[in-house]
C-alpha positions in Angstrom: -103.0 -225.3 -34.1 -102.7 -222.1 -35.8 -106.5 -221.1 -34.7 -105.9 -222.2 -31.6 -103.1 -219.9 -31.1 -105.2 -216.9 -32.7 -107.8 -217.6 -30.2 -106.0 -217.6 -27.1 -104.0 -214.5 -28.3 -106.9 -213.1 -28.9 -108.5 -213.6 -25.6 -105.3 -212.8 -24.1 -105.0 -209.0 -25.8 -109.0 -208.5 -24.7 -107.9 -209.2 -21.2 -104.5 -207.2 -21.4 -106.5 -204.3 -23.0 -109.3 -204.7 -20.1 -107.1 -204.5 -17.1 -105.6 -201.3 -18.3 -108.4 -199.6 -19.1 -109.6 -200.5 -15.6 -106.6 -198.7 -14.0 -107.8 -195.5 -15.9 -110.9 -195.4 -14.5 -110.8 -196.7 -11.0 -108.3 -196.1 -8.3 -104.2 -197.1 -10.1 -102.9 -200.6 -9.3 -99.7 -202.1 -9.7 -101.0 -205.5 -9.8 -103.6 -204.4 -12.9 -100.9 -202.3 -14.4 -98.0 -205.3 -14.7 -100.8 -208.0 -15.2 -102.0 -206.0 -18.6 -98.5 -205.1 -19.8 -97.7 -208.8 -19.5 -101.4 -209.9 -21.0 -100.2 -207.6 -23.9 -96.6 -209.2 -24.0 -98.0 -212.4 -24.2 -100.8 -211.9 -26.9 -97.8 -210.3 -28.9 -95.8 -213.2 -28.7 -98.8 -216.3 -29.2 -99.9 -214.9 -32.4 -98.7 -216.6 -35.5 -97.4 -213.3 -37.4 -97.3 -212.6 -41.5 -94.2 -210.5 -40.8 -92.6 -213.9 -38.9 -93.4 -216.0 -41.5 -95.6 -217.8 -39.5 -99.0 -217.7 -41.0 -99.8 -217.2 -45.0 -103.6 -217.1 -44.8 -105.0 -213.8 -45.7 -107.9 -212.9 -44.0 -108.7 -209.2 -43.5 -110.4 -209.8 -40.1 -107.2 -211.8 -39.2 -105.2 -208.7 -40.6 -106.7 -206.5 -39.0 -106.6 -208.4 -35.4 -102.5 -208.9 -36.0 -102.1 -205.0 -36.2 -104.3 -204.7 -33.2 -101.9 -206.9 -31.6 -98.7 -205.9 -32.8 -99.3 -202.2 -32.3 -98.6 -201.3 -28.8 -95.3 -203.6 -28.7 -94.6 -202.0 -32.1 -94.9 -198.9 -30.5 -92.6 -199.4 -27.5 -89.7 -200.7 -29.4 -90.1 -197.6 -31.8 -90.1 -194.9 -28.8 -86.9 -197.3 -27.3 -85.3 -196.8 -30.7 -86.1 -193.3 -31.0 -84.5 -192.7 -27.5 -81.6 -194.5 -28.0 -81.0 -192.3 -31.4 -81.2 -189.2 -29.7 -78.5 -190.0 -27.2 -76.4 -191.8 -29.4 -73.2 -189.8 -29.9 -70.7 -191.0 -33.1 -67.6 -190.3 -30.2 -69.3 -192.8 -28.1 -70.5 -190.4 -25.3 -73.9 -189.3 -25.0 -74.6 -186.3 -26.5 -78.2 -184.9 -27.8 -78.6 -185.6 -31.6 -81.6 -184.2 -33.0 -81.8 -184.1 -37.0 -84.4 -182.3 -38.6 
């Protein structure tokens, strides 16, 4: 079951990345666009993760596929966080918090 799930995630982050690399290059669609992202979203939640506990193999190629995976979503929740830092104000308004 666990291969099976690799596969279709697999297949499912080709197809994600596919459809938005075809909105770069031909005319933008909203249909492409929120078909990808959700390709993507999918992928990202079908794979069997190491960091979920859910798969202990280790398997570079495997590895290397789950960061490919992971990375975009990964990415998103990071800029969210960073975001909601920056207007995050101890008084509880919003106010511009940058720490260097």
């Amino acid at each position: 079951m666990e291969a099976l799930k690799e596969i279709l995630a697999t297949f499912s982050f080709i197809f994600g990345i596919i459809f938005l690399y075809s909105i770069t290059f031909t005319q933008f669609d909203w249909y492409d666009f929120f078909i990808g992202i959700t390709l993507l979203a999918l992928a990202y939640f079908i794979w069997p993760s190491k960091k979920k506990g859910q798969r202990e193999s280790s398997n570079i190629i495997l590895d290397i596929i789950e960061i490919a995976i992971e990375l975009p979503v990964d990415l998103f929740i990071g800029l969210v966080r960073f975001i909601g830092r920056l207007f995050r104000n101890k008084d509880g308004g919003i106010d511009l918090d940058i720490d260097f």
